[in-house]
C-alpha positions as CSV (number, residue, x, y, z in Angstrom):
1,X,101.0,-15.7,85.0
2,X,98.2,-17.6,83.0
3,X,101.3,-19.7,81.6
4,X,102.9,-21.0,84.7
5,X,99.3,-21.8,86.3
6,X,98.8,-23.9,83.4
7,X,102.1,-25.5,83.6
8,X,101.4,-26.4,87.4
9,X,97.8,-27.7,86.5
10,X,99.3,-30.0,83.7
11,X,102.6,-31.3,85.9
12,X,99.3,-32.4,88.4
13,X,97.4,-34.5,85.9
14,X,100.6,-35.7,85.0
15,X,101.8,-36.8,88.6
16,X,98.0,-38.4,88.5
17,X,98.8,-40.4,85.8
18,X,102.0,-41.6,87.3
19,X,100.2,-42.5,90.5
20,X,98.1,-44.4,88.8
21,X,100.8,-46.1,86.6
22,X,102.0,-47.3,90.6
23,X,98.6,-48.7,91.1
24,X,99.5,-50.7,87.5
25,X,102.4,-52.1,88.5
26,X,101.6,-53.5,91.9
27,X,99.1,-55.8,90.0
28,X,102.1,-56.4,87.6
29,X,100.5,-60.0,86.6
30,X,97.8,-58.6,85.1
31,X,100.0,-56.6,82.9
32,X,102.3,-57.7,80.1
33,X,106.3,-56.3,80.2
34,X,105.2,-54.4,76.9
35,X,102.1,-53.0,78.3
36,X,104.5,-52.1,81.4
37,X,107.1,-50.3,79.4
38,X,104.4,-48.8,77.1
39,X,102.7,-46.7,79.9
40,X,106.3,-45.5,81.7
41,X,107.1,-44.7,78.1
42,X,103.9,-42.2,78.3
43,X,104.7,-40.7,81.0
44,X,108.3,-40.1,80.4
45,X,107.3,-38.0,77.3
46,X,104.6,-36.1,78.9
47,X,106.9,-35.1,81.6
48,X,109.6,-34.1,78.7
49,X,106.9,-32.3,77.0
50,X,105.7,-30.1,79.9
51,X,109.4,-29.0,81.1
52,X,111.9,-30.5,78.3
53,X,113.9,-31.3,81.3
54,X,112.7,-35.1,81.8
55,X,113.9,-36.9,78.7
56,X,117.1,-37.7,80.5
57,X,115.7,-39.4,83.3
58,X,113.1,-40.8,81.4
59,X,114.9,-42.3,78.2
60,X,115.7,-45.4,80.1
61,X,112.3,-46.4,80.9
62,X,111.4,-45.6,77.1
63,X,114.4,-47.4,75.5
64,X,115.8,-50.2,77.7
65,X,115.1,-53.6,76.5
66,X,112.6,-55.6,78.5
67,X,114.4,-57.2,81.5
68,X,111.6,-57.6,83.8
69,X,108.9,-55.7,86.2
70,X,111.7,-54.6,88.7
71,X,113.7,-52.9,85.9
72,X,110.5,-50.9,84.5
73,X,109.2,-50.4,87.9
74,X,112.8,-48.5,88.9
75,X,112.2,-46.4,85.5
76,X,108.7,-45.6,86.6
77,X,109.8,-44.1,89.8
78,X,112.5,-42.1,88.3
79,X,110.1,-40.9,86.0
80,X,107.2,-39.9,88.8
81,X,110.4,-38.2,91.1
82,X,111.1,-36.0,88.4
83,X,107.6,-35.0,87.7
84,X,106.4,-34.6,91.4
85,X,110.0,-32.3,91.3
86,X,108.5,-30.1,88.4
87,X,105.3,-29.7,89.9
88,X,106.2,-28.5,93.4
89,X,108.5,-26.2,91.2
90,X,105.7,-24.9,88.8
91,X,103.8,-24.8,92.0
92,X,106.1,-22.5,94.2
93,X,106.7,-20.5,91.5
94,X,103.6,-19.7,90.5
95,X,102.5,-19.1,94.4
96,X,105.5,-16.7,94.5
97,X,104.3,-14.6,91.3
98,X,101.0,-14.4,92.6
99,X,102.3,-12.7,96.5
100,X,104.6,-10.5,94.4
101,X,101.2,-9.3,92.1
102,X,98.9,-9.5,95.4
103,X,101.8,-6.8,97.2
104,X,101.9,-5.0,94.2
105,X,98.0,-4.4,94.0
106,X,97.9,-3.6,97.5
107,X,100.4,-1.0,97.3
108,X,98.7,0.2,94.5
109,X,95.6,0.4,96.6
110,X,97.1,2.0,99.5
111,X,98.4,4.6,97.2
112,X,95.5,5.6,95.7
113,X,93.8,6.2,99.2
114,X,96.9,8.3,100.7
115,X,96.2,9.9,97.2
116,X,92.5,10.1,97.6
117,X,92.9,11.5,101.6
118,X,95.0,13.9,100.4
119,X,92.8,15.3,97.7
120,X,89.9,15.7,100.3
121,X,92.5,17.2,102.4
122,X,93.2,19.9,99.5
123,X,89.6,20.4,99.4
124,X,88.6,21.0,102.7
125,X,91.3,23.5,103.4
126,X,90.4,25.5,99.9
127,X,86.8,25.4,101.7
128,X,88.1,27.1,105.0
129,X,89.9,29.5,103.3
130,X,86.9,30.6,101.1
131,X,84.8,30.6,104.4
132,X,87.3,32.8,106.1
133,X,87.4,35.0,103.1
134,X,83.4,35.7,102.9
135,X,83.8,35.9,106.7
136,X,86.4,39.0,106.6
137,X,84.7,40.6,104.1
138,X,81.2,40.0,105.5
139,X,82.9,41.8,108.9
140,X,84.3,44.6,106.9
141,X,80.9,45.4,105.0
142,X,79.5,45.5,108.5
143,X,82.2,47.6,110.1
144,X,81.6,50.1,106.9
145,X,77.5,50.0,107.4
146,X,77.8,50.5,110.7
147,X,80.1,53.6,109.9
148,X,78.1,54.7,106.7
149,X,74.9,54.5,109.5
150,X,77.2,56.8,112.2
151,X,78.5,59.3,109.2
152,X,74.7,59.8,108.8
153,X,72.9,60.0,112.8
154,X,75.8,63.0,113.2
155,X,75.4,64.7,110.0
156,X,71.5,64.6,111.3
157,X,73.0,66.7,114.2
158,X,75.3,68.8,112.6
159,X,75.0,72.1,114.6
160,X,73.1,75.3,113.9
161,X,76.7,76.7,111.2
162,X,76.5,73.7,109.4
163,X,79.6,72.2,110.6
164,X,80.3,68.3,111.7
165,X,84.0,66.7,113.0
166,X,85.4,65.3,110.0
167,X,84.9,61.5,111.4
168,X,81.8,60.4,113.3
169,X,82.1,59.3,117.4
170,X,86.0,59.3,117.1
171,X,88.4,61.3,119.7
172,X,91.3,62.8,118.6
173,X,95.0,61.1,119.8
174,X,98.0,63.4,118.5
175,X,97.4,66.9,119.3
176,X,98.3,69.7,117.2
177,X,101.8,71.3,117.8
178,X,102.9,68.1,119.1
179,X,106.7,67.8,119.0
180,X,108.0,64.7,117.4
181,X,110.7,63.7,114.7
182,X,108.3,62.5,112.5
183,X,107.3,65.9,111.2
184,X,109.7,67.4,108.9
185,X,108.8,71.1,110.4
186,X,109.2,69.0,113.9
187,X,105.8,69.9,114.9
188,X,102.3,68.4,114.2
189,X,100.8,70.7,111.9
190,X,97.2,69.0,112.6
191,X,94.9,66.8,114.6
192,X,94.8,62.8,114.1
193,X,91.5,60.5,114.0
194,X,92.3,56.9,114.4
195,X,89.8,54.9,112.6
196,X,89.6,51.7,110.7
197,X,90.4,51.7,107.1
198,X,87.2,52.6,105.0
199,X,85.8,54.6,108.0
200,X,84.0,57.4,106.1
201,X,85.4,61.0,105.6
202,X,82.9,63.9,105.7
203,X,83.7,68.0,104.9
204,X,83.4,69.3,108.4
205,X,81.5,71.9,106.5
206,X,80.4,73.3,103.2
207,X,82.5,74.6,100.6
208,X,84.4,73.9,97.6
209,X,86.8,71.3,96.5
210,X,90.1,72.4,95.7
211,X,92.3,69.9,95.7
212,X,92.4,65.9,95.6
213,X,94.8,63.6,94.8
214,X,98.3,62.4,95.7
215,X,100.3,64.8,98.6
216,X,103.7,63.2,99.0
217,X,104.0,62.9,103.3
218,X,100.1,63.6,103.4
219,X,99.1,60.1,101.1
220,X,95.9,60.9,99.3
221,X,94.4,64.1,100.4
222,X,91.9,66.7,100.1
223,X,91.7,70.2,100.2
224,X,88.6,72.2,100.7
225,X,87.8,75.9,100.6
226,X,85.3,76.7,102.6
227,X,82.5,79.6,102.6
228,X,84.5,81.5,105.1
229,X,87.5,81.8,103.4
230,X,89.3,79.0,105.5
231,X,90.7,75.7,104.2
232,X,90.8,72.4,105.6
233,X,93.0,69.3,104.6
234,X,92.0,65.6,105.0
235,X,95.4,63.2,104.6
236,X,96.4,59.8,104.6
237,X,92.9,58.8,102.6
238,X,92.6,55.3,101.5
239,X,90.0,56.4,99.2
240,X,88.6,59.7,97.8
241,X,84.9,60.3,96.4
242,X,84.9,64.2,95.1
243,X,86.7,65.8,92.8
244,X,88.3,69.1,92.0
245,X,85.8,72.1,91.6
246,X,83.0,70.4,93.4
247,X,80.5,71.7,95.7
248,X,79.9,69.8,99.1
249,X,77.5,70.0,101.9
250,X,79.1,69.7,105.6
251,X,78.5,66.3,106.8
252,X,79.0,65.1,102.9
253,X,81.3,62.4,102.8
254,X,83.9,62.7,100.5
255,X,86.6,59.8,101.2
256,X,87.5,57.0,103.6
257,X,90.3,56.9,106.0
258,X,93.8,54.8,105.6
259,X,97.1,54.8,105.9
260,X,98.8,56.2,103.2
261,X,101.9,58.4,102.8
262,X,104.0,58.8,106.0
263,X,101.8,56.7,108.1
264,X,102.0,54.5,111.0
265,X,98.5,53.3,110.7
266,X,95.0,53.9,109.3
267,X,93.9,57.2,110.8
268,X,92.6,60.9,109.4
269,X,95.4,63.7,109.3
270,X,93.1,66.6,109.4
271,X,94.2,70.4,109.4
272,X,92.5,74.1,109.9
273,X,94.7,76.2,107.1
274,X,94.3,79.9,105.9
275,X,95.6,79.1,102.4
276,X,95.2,76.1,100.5
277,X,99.2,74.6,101.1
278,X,101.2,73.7,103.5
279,X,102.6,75.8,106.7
280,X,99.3,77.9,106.6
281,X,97.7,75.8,109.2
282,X,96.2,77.2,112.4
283,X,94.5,75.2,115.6
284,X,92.2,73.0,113.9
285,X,90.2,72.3,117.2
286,X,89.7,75.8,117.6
287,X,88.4,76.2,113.7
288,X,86.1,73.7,114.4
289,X,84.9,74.9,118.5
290,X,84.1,78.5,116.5
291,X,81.4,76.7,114.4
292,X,79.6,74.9,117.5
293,X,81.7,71.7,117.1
294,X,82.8,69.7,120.0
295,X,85.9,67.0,118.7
């Protein structure tokens, strides 16, 4: 690029030396034929220098013998044809480098901001999605204070025997006995609470923990024998917070409700047994109307 604009900015002083070679020969008797042919001879080898295209036209006026004004005047104007030629061409050319290298910058440009938009677009949706992240789990640390704060008001007023319902303010849905092929005895061998997942879990009474862990159809459960004699079983936990062997309190809170195991969503699976295993279950609503509480 620096090259050609050179080139064009050379072929102009030489067109201004041509002109004014013109302006020579129109006062022709102040000038000798040698002084004539000198000057065109100039000119003619600084066009040939610039573009190595002009000796051709050129040589004439250099080498012809001297056979008057009109003879070196012709040469002249060859000579300033070809170099006004060359100039325009330098000229065009350069002007066409320099829209291709303009077009290429802007594209450049406009690439960098379609680049630059879509990086801000990147960040502002990583930001939304870390705002509705805190959100959820801002609303779920609510949902579980707000629980925690229930679990506690109704242990508060757990009746005269010690007893509570195993979940706080909840009414029961499927009854016990109901009929249904979900069931592999084809009966509901319990009561269901439907509950959120992480709703606390409390021992309707006090007792011991038997068992705790994984119970195949039941998800996570536990099993607790209490100071009666009875048992009572607390499925499809999503979390568990006692252990085997351990004393608890009625109104303790020993898990959290989900929806494992054969589940159709997060809810309590709660049962009244006389023995700590399955198909020794009795009304659990009954159980629980015996020891003053009302589910």
């Amino acid at each position: 690029m620096a090259f050609t604009r050179a080139t064009a900015q050379l072929a102009e002083k030489l067109t201004g030396k041509l002109t004014g070679l013109t302006e020579s020969l129109t006062e022709k008797h102040h000038l000798s034929s040698r002084s004539v042919r000198t000057r065109v001879g100039l000119a003619g080898a600084a066009a040939l220098t610039v573009t190595g295209v002009v000796g051709a036209a050129a040589t004439p006026a250099i080498a012809a013998p001297d056979q008057g004004s009109g003879t070196y005047a012709l040469g002249f104007v060859q000579a300033m044809a070809v170099g006004d030629t060359i100039a325009d061409d330098v000229r065009a050319q350069a002007q066409a480098q320099q829209r291709v290298a303009d077009a290429a910058e802007e594209k450049a440009a406009e690439e960098r901001e379609a680049e630059k938009a879509a990086e801000e677009r990147r960040a502002a949706q990583k930001r939304e999605a870390a705002q509705k992240r805190r959100a959820a789990e801002e609303r779920e640390a609510a949902q579980e204070k707000r629980a925690n704060e229930r679990a506690d008001r109704s242990a508060e007023r757990r009746s005269a025997t010690g007893y509570v319902d195993p979940v706080a303010g909840v009414d029961t849905t499927t009854t016990y006995k109901q009929a249904g092929a979900s069931w592999s005895s084809g009966k509901h061998s319990g009561i269901d609470f439907p509950a959120n997942t992480g709703t606390p879990v409390r021992s309707v009474g006090p007792g011991t923990v038997v068992t705790v862990g994984w119970g195949g159809a039941y998800g996570n459960q536990i099993v607790i024998r209490h100071d009666d004699g009875k048992y009572t079983q607390y499925a499809h936990l999503s979390a568990t917070k006692v252990s085997a062997g351990q004393k608890v309190d009625g109104g303790q809170r020993i898990g959290a409700v989900g929806s494992t195991g054969n589940s159709t969503g997060p809810h309590l699976h709660f049962e009244a047994r006389n023995g700590a295993y399955y198909g020794s279950d009795f009304n659990p609503i009954t159980y629980l109307a015996g020891k003053g509480v009302d589910v």
